[in-house]
FINU-721619 format. One record per atom (N, C-alpha, C): residue number from 1; residue in three letters; atom name; y, x, z. Coordinates in Angstrom, 3 decimals. Example, Ala and Ser with C-alpha at 12.3 -4.5 7.8 and 13.67 -1.06 7.14 Angstrom:
+-----+------+------+----------+----------+----------+
!  nr ! rest ! atom !        Y !        X !        Z !
+-----+------+------+----------+----------+----------+
!   1 !  ALA !    N !   -5.690 !   13.190 !    7.800 !
!   1 !  ALA !   CA !   -4.500 !   12.300 !    7.800 !
!   1 !  ALA !    C !   -3.300 !   13.200 !    7.800 !
!   2 !  SER !    N !   -2.250 !   12.850 !    7.080 !
!   2 !  SER !   CA !   -1.060 !   13.670 !    7.140 !
!   2 !  SER !    C !    0.030 !   12.900 !    7.870 !
+-----+------+------+----------+----------+----------+
***
This chain:
+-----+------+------+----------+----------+----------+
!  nr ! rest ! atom !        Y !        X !        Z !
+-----+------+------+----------+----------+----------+
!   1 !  UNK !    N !   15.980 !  -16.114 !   66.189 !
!   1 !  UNK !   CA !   15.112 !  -15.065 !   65.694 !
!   1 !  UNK !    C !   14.228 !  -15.647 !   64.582 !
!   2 !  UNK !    N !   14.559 !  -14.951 !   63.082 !
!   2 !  UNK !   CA !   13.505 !  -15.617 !   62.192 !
!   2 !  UNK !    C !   12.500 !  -14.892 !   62.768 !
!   3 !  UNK !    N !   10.995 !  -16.289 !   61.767 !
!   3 !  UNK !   CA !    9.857 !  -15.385 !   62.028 !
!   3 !  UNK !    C !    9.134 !  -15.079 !   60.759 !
!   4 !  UNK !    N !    8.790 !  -14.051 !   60.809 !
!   4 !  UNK !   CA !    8.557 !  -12.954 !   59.783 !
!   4 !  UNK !    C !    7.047 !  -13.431 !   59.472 !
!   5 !  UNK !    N !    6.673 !  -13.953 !   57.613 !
!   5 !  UNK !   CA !    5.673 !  -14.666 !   57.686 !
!   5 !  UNK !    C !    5.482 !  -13.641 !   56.706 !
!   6 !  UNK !    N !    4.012 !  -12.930 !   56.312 !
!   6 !  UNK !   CA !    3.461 !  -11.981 !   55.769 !
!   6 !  UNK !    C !    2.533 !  -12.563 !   54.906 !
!   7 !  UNK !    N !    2.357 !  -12.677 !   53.680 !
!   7 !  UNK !   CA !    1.013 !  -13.588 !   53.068 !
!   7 !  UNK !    C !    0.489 !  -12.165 !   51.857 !
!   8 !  UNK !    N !   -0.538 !  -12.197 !   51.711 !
!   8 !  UNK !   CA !   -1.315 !  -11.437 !   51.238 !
!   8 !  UNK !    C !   -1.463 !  -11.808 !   49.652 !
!   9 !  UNK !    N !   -0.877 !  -11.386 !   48.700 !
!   9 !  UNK !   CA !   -0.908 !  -11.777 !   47.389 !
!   9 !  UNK !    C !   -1.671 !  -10.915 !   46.467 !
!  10 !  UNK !    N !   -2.845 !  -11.644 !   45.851 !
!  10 !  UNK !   CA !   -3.856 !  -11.356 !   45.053 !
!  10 !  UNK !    C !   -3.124 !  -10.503 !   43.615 !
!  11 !  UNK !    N !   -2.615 !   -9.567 !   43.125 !
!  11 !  UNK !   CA !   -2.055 !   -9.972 !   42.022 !
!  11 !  UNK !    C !   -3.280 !   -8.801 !   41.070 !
!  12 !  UNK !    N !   -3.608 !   -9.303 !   39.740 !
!  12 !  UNK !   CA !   -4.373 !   -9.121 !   38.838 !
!  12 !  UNK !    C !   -3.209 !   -8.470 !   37.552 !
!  13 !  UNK !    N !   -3.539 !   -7.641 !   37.029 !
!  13 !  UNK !   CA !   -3.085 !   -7.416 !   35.949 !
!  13 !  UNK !    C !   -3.920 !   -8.311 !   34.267 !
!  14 !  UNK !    N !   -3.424 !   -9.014 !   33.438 !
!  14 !  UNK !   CA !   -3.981 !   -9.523 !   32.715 !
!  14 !  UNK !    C !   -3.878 !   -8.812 !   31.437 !
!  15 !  UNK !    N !   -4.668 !   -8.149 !   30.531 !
!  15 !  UNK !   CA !   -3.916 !   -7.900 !   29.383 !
!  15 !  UNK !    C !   -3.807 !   -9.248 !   28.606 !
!  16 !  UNK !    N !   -2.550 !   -8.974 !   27.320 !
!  16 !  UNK !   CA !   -2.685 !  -10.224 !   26.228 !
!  16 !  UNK !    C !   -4.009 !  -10.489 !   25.722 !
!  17 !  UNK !    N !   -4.033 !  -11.434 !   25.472 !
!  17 !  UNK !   CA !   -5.359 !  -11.742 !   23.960 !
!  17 !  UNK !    C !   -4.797 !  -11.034 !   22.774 !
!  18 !  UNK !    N !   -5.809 !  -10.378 !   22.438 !
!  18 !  UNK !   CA !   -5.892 !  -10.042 !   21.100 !
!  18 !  UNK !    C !   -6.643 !  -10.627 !   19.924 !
!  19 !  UNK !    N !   -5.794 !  -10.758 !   18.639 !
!  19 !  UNK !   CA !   -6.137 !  -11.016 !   17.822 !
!  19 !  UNK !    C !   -6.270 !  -10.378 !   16.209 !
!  20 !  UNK !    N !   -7.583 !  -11.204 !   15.894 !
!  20 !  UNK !   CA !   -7.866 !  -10.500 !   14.527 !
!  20 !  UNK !    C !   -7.159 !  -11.198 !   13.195 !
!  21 !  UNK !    N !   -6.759 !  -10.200 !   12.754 !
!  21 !  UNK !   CA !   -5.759 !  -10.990 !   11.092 !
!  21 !  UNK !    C !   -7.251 !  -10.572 !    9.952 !
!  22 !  UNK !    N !   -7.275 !  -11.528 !    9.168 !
!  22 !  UNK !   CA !   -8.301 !  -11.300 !    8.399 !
!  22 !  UNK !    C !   -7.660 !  -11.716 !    6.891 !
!  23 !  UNK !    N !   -7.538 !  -11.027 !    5.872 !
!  23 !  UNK !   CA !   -7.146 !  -10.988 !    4.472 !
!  23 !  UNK !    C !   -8.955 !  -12.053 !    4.142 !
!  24 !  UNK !    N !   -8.142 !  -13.161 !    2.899 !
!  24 !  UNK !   CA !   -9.433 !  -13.785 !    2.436 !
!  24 !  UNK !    C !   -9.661 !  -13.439 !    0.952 !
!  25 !  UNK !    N !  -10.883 !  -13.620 !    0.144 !
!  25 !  UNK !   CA !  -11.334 !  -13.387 !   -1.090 !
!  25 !  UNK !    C !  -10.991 !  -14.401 !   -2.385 !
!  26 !  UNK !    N !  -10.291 !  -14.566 !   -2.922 !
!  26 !  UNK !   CA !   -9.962 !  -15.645 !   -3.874 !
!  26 !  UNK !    C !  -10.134 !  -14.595 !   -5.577 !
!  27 !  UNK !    N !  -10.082 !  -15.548 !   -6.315 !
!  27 !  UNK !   CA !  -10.623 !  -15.258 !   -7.614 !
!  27 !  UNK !    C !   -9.080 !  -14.934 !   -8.408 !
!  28 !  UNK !    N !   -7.959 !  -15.225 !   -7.863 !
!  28 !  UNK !   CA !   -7.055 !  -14.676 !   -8.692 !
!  28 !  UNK !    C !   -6.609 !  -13.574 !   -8.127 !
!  29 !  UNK !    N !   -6.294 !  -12.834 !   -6.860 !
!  29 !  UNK !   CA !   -5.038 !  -12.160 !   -6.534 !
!  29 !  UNK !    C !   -6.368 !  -10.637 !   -6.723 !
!  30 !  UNK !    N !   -5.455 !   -9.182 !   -7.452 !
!  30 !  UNK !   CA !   -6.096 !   -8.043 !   -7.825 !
!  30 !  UNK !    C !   -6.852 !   -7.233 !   -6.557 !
!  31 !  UNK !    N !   -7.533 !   -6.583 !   -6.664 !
!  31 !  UNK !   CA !   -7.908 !   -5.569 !   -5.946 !
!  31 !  UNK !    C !   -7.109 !   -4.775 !   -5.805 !
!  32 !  UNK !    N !   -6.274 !   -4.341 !   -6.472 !
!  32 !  UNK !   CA !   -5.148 !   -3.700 !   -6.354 !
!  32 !  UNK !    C !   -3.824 !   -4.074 !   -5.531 !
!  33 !  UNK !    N !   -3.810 !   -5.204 !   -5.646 !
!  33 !  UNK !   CA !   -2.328 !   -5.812 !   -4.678 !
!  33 !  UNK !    C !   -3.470 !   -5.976 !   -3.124 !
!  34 !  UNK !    N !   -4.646 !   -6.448 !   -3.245 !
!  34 !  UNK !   CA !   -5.229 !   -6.479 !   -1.937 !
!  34 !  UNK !    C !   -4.743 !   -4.678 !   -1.155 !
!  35 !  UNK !    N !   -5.531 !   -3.709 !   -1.910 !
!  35 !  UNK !   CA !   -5.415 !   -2.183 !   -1.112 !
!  35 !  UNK !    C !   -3.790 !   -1.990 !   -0.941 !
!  36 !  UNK !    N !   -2.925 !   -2.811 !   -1.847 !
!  36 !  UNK !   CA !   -1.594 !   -2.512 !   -1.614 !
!  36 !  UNK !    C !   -1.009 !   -2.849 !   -0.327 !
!  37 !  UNK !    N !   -1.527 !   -3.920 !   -0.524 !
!  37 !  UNK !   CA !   -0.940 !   -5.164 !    0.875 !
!  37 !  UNK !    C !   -1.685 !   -4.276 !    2.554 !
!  38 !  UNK !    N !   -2.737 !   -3.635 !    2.440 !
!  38 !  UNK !   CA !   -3.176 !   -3.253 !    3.167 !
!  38 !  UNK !    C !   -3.218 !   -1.923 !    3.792 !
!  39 !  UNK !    N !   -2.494 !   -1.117 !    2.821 !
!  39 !  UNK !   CA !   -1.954 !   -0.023 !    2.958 !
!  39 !  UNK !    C !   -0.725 !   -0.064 !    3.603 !
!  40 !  UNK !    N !    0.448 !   -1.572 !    2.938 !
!  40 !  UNK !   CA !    2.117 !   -1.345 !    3.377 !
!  40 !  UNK !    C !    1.542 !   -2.257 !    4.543 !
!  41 !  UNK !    N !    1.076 !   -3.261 !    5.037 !
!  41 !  UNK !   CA !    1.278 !   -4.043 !    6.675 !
!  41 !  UNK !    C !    0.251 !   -3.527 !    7.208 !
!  42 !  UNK !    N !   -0.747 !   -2.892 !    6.954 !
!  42 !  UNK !   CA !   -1.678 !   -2.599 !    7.862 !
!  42 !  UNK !    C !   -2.242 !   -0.914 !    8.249 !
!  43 !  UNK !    N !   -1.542 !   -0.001 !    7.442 !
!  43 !  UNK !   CA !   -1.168 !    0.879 !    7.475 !
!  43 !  UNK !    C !   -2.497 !    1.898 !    7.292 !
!  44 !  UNK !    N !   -3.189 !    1.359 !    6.448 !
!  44 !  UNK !   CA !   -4.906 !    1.631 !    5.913 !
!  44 !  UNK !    C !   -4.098 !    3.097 !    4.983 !
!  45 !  UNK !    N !   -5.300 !    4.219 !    5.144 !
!  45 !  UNK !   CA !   -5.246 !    5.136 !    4.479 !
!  45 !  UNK !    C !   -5.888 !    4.315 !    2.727 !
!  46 !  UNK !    N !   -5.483 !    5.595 !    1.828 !
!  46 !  UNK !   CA !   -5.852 !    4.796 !    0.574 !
!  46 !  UNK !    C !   -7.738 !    4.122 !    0.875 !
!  47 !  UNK !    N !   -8.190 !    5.396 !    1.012 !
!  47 !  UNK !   CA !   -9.967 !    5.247 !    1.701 !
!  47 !  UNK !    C !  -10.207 !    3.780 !    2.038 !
!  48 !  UNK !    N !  -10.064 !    3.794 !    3.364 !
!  48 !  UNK !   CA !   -9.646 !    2.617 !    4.186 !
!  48 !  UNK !    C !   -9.727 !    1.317 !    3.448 !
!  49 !  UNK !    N !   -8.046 !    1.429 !    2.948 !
!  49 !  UNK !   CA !   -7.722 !    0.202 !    2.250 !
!  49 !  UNK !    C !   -8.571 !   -0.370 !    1.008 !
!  50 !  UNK !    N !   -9.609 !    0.735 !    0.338 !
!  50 !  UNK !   CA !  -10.471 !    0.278 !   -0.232 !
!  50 !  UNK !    C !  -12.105 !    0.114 !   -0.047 !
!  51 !  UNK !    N !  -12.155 !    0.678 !    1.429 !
!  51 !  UNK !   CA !  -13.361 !   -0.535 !    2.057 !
!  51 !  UNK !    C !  -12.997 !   -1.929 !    2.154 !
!  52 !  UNK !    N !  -12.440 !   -1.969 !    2.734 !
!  52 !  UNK !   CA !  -12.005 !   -2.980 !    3.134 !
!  52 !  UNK !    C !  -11.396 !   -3.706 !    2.120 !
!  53 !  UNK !    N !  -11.006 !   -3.250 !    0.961 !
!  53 !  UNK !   CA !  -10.728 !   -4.312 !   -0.099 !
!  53 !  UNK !    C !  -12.290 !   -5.199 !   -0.964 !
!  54 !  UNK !    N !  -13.020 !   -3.779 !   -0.530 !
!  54 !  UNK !   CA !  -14.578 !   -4.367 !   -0.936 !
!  54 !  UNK !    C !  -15.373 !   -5.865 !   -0.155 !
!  55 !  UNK !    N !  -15.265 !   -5.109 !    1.221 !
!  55 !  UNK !   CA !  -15.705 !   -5.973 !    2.146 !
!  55 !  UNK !    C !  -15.360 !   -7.364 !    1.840 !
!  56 !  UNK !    N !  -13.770 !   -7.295 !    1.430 !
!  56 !  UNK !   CA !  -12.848 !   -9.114 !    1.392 !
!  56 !  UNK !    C !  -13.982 !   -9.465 !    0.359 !
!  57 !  UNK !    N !  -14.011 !   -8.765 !   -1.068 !
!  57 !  UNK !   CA !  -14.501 !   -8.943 !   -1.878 !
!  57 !  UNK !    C !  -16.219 !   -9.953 !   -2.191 !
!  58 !  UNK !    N !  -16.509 !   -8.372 !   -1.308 !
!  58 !  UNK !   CA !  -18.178 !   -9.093 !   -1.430 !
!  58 !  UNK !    C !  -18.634 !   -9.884 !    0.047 !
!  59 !  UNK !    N !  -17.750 !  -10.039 !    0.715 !
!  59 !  UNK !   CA !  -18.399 !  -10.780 !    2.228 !
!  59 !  UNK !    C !  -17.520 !  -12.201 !    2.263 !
!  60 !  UNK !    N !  -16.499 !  -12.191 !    1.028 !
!  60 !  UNK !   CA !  -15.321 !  -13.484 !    1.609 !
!  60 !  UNK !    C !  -14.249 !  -13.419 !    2.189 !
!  61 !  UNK !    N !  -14.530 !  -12.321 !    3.668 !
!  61 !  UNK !   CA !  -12.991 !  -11.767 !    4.103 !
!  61 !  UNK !    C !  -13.469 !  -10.661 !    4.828 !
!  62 !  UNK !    N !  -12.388 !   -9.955 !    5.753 !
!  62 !  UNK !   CA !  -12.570 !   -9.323 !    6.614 !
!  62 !  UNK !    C !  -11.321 !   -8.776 !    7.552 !
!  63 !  UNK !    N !  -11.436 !   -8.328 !    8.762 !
!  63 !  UNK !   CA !  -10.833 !   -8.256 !    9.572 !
!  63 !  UNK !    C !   -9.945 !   -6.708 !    9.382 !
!  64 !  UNK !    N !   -8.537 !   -6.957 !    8.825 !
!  64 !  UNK !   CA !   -7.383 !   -6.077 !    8.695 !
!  64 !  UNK !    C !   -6.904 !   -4.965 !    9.712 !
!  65 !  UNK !    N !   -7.361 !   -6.151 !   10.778 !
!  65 !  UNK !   CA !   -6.001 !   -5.203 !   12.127 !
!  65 !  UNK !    C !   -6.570 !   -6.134 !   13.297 !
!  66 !  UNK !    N !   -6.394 !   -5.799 !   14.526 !
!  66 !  UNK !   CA !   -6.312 !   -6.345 !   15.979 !
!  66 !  UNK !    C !   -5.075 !   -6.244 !   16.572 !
!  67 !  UNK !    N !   -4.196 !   -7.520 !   16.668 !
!  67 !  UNK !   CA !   -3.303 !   -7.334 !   17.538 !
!  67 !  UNK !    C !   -2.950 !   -8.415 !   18.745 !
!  68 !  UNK !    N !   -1.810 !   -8.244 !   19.155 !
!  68 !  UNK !   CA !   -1.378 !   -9.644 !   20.416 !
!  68 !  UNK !    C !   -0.839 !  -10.543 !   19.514 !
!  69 !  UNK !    N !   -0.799 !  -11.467 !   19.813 !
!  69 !  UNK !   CA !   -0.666 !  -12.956 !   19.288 !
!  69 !  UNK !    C !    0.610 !  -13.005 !   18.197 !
!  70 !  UNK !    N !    1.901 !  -12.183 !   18.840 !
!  70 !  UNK !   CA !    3.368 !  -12.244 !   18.064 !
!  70 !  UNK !    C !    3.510 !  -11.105 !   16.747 !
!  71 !  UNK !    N !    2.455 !  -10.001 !   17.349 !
!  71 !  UNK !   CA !    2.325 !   -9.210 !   15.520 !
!  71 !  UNK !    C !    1.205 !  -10.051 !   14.986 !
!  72 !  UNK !    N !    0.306 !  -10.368 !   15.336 !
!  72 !  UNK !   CA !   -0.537 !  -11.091 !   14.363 !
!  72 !  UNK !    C !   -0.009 !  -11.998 !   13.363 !
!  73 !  UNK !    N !    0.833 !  -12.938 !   14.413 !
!  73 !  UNK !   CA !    1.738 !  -13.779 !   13.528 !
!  73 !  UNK !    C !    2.393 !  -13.351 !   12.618 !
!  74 !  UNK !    N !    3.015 !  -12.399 !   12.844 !
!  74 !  UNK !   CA !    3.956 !  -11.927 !   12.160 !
!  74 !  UNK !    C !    3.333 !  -10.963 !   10.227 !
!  75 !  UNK !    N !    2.154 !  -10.232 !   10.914 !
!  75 !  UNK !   CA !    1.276 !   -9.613 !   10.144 !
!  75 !  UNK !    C !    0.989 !  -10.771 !    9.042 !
!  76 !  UNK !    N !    0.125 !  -12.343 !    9.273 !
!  76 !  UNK !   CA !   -0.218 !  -13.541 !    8.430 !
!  76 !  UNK !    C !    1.418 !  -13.428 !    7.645 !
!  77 !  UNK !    N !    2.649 !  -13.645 !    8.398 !
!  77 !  UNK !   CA !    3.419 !  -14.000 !    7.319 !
!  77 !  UNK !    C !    4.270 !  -12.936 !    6.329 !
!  78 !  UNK !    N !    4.122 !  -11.502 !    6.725 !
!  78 !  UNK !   CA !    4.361 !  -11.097 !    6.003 !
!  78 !  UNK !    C !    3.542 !  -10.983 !    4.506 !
!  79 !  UNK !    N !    2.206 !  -10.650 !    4.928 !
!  79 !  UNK !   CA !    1.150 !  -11.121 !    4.214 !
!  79 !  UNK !    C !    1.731 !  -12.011 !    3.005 !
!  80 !  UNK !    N !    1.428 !  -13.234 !    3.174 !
!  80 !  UNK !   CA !    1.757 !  -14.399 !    2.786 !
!  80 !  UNK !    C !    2.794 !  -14.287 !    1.883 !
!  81 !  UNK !    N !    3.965 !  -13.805 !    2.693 !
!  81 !  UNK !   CA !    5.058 !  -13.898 !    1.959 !
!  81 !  UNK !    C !    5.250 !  -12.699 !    0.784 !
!  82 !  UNK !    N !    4.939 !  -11.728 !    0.883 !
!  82 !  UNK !   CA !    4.003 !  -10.576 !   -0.513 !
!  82 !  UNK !    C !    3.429 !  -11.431 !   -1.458 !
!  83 !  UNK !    N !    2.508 !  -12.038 !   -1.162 !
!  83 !  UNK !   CA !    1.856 !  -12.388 !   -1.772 !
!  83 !  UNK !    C !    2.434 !  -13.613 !   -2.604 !
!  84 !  UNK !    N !    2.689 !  -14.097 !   -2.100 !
!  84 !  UNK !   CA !    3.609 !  -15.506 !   -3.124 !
!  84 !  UNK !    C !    4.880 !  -15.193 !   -4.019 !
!  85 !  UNK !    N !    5.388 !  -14.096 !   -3.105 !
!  85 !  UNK !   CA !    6.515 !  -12.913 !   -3.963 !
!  85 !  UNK !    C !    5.656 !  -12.619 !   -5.474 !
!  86 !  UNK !    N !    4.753 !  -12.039 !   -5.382 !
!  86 !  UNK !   CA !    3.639 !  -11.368 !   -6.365 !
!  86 !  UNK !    C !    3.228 !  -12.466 !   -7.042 !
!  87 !  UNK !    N !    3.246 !  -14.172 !   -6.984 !
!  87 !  UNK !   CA !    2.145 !  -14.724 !   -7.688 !
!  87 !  UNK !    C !    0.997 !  -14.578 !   -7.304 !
!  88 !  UNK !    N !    0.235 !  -14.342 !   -6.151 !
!  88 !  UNK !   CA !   -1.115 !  -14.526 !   -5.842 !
!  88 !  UNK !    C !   -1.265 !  -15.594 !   -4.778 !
!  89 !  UNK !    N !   -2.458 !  -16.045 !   -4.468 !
!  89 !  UNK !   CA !   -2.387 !  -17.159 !   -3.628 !
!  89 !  UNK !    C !   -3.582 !  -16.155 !   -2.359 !
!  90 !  UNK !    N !   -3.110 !  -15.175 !   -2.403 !
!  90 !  UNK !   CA !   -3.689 !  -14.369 !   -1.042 !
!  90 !  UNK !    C !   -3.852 !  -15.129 !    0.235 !
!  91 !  UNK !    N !   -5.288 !  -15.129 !    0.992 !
!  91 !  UNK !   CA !   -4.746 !  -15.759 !    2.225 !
!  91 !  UNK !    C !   -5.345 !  -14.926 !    3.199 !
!  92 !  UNK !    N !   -3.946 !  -15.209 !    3.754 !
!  92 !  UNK !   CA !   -4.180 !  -14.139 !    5.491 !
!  92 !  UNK !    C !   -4.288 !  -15.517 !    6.559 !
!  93 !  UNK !    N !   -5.354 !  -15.204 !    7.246 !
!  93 !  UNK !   CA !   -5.136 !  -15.697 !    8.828 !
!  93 !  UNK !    C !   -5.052 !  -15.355 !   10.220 !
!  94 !  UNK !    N !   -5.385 !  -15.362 !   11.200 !
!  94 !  UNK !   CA !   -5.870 !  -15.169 !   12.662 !
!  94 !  UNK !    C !   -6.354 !  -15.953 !   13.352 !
!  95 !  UNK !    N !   -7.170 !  -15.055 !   13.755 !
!  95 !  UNK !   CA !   -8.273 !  -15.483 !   15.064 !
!  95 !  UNK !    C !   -8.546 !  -14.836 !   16.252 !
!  96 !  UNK !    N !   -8.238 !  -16.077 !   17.250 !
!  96 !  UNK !   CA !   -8.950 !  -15.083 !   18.826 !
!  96 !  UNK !    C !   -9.978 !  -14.435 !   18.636 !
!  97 !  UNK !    N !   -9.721 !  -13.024 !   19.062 !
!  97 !  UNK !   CA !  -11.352 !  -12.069 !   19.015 !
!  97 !  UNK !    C !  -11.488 !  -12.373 !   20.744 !
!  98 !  UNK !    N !  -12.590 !  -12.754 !   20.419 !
!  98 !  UNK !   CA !  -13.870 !  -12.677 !   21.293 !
!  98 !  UNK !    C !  -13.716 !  -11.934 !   22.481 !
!  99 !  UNK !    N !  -13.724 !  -12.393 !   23.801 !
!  99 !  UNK !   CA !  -13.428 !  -11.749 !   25.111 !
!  99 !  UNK !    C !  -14.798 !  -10.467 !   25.346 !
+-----+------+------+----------+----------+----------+
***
């Protein structure tokens, strides 16, 4: 006769970490390829895409999009890769946002 062992399992749902992609401010790449870039990967109304082209502008950078770790990634290199397509030295990164 087995004996029937019952254990009580804690289980937690975790969401992913999310992360912030942030477009940076450099002196060559346009205001124009910025609202572009931010309109086609980040899916900014025209409006939108030109706060936020300001913000990069006059603050240094600013925060594009919030996602999980594998679009973020993915978001920096498409980024990136636009941008070097274009001749600009655009820079996208990510960062853990803040629990």
């Amino acid at each position: 006769m087995a004996l029937e062992h019952k254990e009580k399992v804690d289980t937690k749902l975790a969401f992913p970490k999310k992360y912030e992609v942030l477009l940076h401010n450099d002196d060559y790449t346009t205001m124009d390829f910025v609202i572009e870039i931010l309109k086609e990967f980040f899916n900014k109304s025209e409006h939108d895409a030109y706060n936020i082209m300001l913000k990069i502008h006059k603050q240094g950078l600013a925060v594009c999009g919030v996602y999980t770790k594998e679009i973020a990634e993915t978001k920096v290199e498409q980024v990136t890769a636009a941008a070097k397509q274009n001749g600009f030295p655009l820079l996208a990164t990510m960062r853990k946002q803040d629990d």
